[in-house]
C-alpha positions as CSV (number, residue, x, y, z in Angstrom):
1,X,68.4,38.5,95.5
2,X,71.1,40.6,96.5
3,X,71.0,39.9,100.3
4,X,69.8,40.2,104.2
5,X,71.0,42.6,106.9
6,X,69.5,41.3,109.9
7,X,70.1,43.5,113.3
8,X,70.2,41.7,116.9
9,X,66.4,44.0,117.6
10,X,64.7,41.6,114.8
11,X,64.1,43.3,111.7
12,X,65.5,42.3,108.2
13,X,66.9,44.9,105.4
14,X,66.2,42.2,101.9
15,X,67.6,43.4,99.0
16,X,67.2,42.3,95.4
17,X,66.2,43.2,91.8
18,X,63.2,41.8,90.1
19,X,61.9,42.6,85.8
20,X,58.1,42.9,86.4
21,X,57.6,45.1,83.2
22,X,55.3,47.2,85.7
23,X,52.4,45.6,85.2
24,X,52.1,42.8,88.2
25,X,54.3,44.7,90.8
26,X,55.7,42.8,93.8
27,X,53.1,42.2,96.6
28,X,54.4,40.0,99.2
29,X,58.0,39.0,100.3
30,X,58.2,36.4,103.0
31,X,60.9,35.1,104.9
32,X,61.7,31.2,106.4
33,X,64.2,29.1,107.9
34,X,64.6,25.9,109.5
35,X,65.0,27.9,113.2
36,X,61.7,29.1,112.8
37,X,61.8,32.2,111.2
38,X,58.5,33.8,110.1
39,X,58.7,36.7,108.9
40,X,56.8,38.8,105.9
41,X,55.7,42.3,104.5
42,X,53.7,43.8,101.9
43,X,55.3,46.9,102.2
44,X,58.1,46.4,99.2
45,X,59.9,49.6,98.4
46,X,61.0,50.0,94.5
47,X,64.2,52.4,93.1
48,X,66.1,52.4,90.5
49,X,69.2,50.4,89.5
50,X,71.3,51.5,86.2
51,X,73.4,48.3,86.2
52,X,70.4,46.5,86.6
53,X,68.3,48.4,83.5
54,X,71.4,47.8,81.7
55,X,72.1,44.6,81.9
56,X,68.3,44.1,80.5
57,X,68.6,46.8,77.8
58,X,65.5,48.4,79.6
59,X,65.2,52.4,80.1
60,X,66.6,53.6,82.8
61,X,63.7,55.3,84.2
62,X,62.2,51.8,85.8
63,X,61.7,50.8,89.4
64,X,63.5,47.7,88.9
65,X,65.4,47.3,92.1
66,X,63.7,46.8,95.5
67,X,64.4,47.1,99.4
68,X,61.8,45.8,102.4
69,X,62.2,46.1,105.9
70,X,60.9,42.4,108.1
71,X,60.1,42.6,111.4
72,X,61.2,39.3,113.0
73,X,59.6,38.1,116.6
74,X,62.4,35.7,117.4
75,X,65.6,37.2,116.4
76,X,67.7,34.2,117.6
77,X,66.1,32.6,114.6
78,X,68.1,34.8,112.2
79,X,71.1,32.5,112.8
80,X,70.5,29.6,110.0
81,X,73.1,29.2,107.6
82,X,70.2,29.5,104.7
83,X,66.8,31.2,104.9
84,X,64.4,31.4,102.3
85,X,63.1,34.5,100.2
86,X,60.0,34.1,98.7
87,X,58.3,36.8,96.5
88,X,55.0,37.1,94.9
89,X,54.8,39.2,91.2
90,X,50.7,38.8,90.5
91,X,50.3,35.0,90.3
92,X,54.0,34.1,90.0
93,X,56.0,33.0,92.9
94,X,59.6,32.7,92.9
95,X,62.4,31.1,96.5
96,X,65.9,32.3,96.6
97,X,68.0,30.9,99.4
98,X,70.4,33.6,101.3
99,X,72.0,33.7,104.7
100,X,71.5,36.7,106.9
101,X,74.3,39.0,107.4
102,X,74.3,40.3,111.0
103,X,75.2,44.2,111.1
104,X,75.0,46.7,114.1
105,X,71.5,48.8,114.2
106,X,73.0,51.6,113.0
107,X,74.4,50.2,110.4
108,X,71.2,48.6,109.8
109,X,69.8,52.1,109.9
110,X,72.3,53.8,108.2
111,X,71.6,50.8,105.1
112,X,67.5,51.5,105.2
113,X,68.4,55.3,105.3
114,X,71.3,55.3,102.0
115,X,68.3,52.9,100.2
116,X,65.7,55.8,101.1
117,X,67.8,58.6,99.7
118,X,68.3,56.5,96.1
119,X,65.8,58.5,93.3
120,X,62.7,56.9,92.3
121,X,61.1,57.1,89.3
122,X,58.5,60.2,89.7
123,X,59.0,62.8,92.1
124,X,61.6,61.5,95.1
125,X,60.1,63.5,97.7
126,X,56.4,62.8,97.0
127,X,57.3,59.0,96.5
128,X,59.0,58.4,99.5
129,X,56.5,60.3,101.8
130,X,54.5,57.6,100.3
131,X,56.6,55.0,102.0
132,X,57.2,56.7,105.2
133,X,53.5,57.1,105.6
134,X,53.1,53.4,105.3
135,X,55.1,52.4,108.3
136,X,58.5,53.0,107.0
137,X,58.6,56.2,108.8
138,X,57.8,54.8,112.6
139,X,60.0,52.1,111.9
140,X,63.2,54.3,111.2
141,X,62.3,56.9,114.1
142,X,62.1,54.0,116.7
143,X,65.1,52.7,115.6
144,X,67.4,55.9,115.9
145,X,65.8,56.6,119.3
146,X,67.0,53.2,120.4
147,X,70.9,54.0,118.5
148,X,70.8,57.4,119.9
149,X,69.8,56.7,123.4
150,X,72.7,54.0,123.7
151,X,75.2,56.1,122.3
152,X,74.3,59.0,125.0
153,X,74.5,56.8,127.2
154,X,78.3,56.1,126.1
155,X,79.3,59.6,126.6
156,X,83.0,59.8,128.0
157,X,83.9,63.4,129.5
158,X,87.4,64.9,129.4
159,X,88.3,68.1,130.9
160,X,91.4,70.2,129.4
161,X,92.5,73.2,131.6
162,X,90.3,74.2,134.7
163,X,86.5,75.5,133.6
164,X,85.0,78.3,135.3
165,X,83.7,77.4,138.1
166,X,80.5,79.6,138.0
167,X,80.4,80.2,133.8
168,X,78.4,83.5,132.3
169,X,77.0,80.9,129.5
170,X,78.1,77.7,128.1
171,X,78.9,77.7,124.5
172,X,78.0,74.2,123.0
173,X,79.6,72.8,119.4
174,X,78.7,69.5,118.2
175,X,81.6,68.1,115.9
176,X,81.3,65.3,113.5
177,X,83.7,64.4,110.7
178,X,85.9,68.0,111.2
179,X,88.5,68.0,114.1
180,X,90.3,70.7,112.3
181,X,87.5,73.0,113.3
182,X,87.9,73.1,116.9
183,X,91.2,75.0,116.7
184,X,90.5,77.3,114.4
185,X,87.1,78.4,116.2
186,X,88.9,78.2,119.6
187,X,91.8,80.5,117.7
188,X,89.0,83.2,116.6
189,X,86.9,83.1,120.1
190,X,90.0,83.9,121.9
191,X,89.9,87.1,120.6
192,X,86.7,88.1,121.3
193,X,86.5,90.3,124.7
194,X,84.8,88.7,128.0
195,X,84.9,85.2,126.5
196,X,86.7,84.4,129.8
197,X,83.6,84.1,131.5
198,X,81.8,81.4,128.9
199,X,82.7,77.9,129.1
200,X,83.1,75.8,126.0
201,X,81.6,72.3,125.3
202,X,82.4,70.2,122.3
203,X,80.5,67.1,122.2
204,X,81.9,64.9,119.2
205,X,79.3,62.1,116.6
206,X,82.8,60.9,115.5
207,X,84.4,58.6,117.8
208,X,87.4,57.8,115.4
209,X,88.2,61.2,116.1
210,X,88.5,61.0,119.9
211,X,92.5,61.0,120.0
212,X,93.0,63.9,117.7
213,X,89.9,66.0,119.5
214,X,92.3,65.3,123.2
215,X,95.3,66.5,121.6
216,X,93.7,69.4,119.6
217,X,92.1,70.4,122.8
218,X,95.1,70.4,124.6
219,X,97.1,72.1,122.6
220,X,93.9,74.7,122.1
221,X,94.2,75.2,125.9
222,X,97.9,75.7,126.2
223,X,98.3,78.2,123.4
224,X,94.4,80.6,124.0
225,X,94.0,79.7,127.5
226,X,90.5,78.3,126.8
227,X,89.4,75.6,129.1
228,X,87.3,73.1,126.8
229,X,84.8,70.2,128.2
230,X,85.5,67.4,125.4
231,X,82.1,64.9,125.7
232,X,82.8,62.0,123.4
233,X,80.1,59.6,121.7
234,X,80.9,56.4,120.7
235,X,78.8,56.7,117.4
236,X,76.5,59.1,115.9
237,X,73.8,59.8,118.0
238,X,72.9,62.8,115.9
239,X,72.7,66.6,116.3
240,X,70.2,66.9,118.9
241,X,70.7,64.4,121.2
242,X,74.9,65.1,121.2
243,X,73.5,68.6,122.3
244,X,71.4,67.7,124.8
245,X,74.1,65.4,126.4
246,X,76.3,68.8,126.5
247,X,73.5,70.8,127.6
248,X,73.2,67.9,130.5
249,X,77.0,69.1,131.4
250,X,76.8,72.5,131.7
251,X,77.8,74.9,134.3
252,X,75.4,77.6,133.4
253,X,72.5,78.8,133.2
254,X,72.5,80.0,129.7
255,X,73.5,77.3,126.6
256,X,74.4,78.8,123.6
257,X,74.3,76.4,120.7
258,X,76.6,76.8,118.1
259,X,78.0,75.1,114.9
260,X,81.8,74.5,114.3
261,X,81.4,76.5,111.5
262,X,80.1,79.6,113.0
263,X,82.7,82.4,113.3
264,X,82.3,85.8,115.5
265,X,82.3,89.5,113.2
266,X,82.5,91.3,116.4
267,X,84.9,90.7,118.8
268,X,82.9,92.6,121.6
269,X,80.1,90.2,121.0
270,X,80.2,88.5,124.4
271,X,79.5,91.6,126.3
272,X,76.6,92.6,123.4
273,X,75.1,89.0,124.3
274,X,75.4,89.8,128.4
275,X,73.4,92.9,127.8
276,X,70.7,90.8,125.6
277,X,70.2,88.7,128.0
278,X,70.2,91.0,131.0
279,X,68.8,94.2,129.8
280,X,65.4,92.8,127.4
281,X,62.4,90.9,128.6
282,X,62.6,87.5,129.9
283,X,60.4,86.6,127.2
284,X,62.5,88.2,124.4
285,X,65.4,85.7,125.4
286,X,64.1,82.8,126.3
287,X,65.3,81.4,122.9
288,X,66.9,83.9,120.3
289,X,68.6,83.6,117.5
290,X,71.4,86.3,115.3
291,X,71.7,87.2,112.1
292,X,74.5,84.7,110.1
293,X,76.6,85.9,107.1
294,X,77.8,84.3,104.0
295,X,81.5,84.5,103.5
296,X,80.9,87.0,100.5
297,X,79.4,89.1,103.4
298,X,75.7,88.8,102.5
299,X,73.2,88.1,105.0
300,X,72.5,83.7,105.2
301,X,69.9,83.9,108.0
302,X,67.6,87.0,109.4
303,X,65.2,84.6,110.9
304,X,63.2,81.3,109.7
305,X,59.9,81.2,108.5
306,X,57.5,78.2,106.8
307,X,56.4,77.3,103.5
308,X,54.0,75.0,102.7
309,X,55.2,72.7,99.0
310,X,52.7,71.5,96.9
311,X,53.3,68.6,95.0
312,X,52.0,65.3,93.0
313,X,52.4,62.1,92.5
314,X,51.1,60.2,89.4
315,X,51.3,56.8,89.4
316,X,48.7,54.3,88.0
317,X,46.9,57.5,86.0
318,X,46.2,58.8,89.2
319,X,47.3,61.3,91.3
320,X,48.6,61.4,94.6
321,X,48.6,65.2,96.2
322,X,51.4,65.5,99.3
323,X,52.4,68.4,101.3
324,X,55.6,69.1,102.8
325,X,56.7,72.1,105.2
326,X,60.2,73.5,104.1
327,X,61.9,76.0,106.4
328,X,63.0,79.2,104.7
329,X,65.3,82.1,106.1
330,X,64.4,85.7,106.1
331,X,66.9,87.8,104.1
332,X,69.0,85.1,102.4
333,X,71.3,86.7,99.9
334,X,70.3,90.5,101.1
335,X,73.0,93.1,101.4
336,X,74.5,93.2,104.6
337,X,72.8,96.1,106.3
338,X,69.3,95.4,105.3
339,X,67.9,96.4,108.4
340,X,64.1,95.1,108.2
341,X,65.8,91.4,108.8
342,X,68.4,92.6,111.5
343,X,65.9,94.7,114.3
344,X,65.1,92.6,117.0
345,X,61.7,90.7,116.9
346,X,60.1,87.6,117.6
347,X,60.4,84.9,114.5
348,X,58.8,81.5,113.6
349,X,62.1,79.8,114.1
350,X,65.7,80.4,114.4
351,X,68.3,78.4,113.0
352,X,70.0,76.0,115.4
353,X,73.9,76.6,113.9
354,X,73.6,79.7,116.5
355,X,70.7,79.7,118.8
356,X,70.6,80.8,122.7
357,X,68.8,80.0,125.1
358,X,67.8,79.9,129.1
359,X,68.6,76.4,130.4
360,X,66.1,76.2,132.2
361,X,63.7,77.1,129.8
362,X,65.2,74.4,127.2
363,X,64.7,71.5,129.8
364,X,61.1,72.5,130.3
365,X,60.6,71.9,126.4
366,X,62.2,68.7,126.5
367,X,65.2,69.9,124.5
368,X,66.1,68.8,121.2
369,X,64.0,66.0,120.3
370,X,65.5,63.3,119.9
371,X,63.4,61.6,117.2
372,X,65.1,63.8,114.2
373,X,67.5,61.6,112.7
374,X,71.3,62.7,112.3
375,X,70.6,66.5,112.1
376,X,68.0,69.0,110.3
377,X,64.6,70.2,111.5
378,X,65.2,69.6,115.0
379,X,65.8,73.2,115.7
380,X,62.5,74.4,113.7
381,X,60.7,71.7,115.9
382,X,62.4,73.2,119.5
383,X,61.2,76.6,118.3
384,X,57.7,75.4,117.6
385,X,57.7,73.9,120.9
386,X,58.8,77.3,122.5
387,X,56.0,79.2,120.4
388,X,53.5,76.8,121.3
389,X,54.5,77.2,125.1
390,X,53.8,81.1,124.5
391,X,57.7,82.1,124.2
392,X,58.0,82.3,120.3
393,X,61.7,82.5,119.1
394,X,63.2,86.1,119.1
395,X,65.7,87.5,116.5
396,X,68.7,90.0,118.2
397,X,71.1,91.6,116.5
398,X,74.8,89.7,116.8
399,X,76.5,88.7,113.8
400,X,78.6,86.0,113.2
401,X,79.5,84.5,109.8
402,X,78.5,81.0,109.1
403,X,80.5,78.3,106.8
404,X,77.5,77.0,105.8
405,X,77.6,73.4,104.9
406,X,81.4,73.1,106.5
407,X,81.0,72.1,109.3
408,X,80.3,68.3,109.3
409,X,80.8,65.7,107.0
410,X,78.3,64.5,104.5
411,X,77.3,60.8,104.1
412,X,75.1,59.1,101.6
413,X,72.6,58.2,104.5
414,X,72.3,61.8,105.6
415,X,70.0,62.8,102.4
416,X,67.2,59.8,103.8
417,X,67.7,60.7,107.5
418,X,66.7,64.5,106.3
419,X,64.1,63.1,104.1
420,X,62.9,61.2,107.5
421,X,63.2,64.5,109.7
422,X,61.1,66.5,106.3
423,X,58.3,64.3,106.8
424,X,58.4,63.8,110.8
425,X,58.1,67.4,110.9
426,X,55.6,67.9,108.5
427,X,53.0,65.2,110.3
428,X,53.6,67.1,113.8
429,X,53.8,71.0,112.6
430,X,51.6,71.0,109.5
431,X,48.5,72.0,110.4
432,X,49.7,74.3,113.5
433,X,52.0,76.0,110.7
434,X,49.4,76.1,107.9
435,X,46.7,77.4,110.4
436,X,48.8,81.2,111.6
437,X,52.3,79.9,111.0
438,X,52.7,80.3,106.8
439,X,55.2,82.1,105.0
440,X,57.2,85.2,105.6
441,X,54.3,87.2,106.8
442,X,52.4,84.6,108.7
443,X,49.0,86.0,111.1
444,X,51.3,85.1,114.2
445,X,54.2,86.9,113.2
446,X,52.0,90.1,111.1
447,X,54.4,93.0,111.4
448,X,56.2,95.3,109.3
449,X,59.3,93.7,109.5
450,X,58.0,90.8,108.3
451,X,56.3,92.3,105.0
């Protein structure tokens, strides 16, 4: 046994190692103290450990290590100085004595999520579907909407320099990890003509940062004469819920959603975006997205479409067929002025590091949902919502160039939280997508710009 994390809602992260050369894996852990704990699960979750297979000159290609969650219905009784771990390999039974380490739930999370990123033996993706099928997956989702909703609730607002009173659109950024990145965007926006009339939002995941963001701010406001609505989160709450706390703040009627890593090409986009909105039909801007450039100037992002994977799992001389949606982008790598992925026209999905849309029209779909951990798929989901609601995404042309990957900071638990969000998707979009919605030319989107 390596240890417990218990959290103060009642469930149990055990951790440990056991050698059960595959053949009788383990089928039961159970959990006792003398304050009544009761607590067990058949659900046992293998991965690999190196230090482990080394120490036991095995390959390194075994399951060896293990991870279970324990839902406990009295969490007061998590308190004992020593509770017992019990597990069952085929007939053997084996008691180790720990004491439970109390951790906040989103550390508790943040644990579960590192462990569910770790490589299995097989196929990672395929196996850990396998586990999020079994429970794992509910378990994790209820859990970050009870971290996210507290930390929205923790929101702090600070206003630097006056806002416009009645704002053309409200540009939204959600920072984590980067503080640098509000100055430089704020340096670059400044230039762009008509940004006067747009009000600027940065909602920060990073509340270590909260000093630096005041002062960066300030000093942002004093030398571009940008007003800037600083919304700070006193943890993580994750991409779409920080945005939907910002969208809750603005002054307009238009939010524009936009990464800290998104640049503008054109300075005279702001009046380009006014005519979008005001000159097309209401149903072509409901929700549109632009087309995003690499730094090498090639196109990133025409417009997102759906692909179905394949894949297998063999385990036990069986196999285990799953199927997983993976968002793709339209264009990625194409020169620059490739025009088929730059005319305006409606798309599955648009990417959410630039995305506008009518206010009111994002309240109606609930906004971002708030059941995608951390970041990633959320955006694909609010554009499914919107196609569903018969306003499918639109693609305009209004370049900016996108740092992709530079705008946050990674963390080990990010790859299981995206894992999480993969599957999450996949059990609510999969068959809508596989019905009309697959691949580049997909029956709902058929036309020549697609093909």
């Amino acid at each position: 046994m390596d240890g417990i994390f218990g959290c103060k809602d009642g469930q149990c992260l055990v951790l440990g190692w056991v050698n059960d050369d595959g053949q009788d894996p383990v089928s039961k852990l159970v959990l006792r103290n003398g304050f009544g704990l009761r607590g067990s699960t058949t659900a046992v979750y293998r991965y690999r450990r190196n230090d482990v297979t080394s120490y036991l000159q095995l390959p390194e290609d075994r399951n060896l290590a293990f991870w279970a969650i324990v839902a406990i219905d009295r969490p007061e009784t998590m308190n004992a100085p020593v509770t017992e771990v019990t597990l069952s390999v085929g007939a053997e039974r084996k008691t180790f004595q720990c004491q439970i380490r109390s951790v906040a739930e989103e550390r508790f999370m943040e644990l579960a999520l590192e462990l569910l990123g770790t490589q299995t033996v097989g196929h990672a993706p395929v196996e850990t579907f396998r586990y999020l099928d079994a429970g794992l997956g509910r378990s994790l989702i209820a859990l970050n909407l009870k971290v996210s909703k507290r930390m929205a609730l923790g929101a702090q607002t600070v206003q630097i320099g006056v806002a416009p009173a009645r704002a053309e659109a409200s540009i939204i950024v959600c920072l984590y990890g980067r503080p640098e990145l509000l100055r430089i965007q704020c340096a670059l926006f400044s230039k762009c003509r008509g940004i006067e009339n747009y009000e600027f939002i940065y909602v920060s995941n990073s509340p270590e940062m909260a000093e630096l963001l005041i002062k960066d701010a300030t000093i942002a406001n004093r030398i571009y004469g940008m007003p800037i609505t600083l919304i700070l989160l006193p943890g993580n709450a994750g991409f779409g819920v920080a945005n939907n706390v910002a969208a809750a703040a603005a002054r307009s009627a238009r939010l524009l959603i936009v990464n800290p890593d998104i640049f503008p090409m054109d300075p005279e986009w702001p009046s380009q975006h006014s005519r979008i909105v005001n000159d097309l039909p209401p149903e072509q801007v409901a929700l549109f997205g632009a087309p995003l450039y690499y730094d090498d100037g090639s196109l990133m992002h025409g417009g997102m479409y759906f692909e179905v994977d394949v894949e297998f799992s063999f385990r036990d001389q069986q196999a285990t067929r799953c199927e997983m949606l993976r968002v793709e982008h339209y264009g990625k790598g194409a020169p620059p002025q490739t025009n088929r992925f730059l005319v305006s026209r409606p798309v599955p999905a648009v990417t959410g590091a630039f995305m506008s849309v009518e206010r009111e029209w994002f309240e109606s779909l609930g906004g971002f949902s708030a059941e995608y951990i951390y970041g990633q798929y959320e955006d694909a989901d609010l554009c499914l919502k919107s196609f569903s609601a018969g306003k499918p995404a639109w693609l305009h042309c209004l370049p900016f160039v996108h740092f992709e990957g530079k705008g946050s900071t990674y963390r080990p638990a990010f790859g299981g939280g995206r894992l999480v969000n993969r599957w999450h998707f996949t059990k609510l979009w999969g068959e809508i997508v596989k019905k009309n919605l697959h691949g580049p030319a997909s029956q709902a989107f058929s036309t020549p710009a697609h093909r």
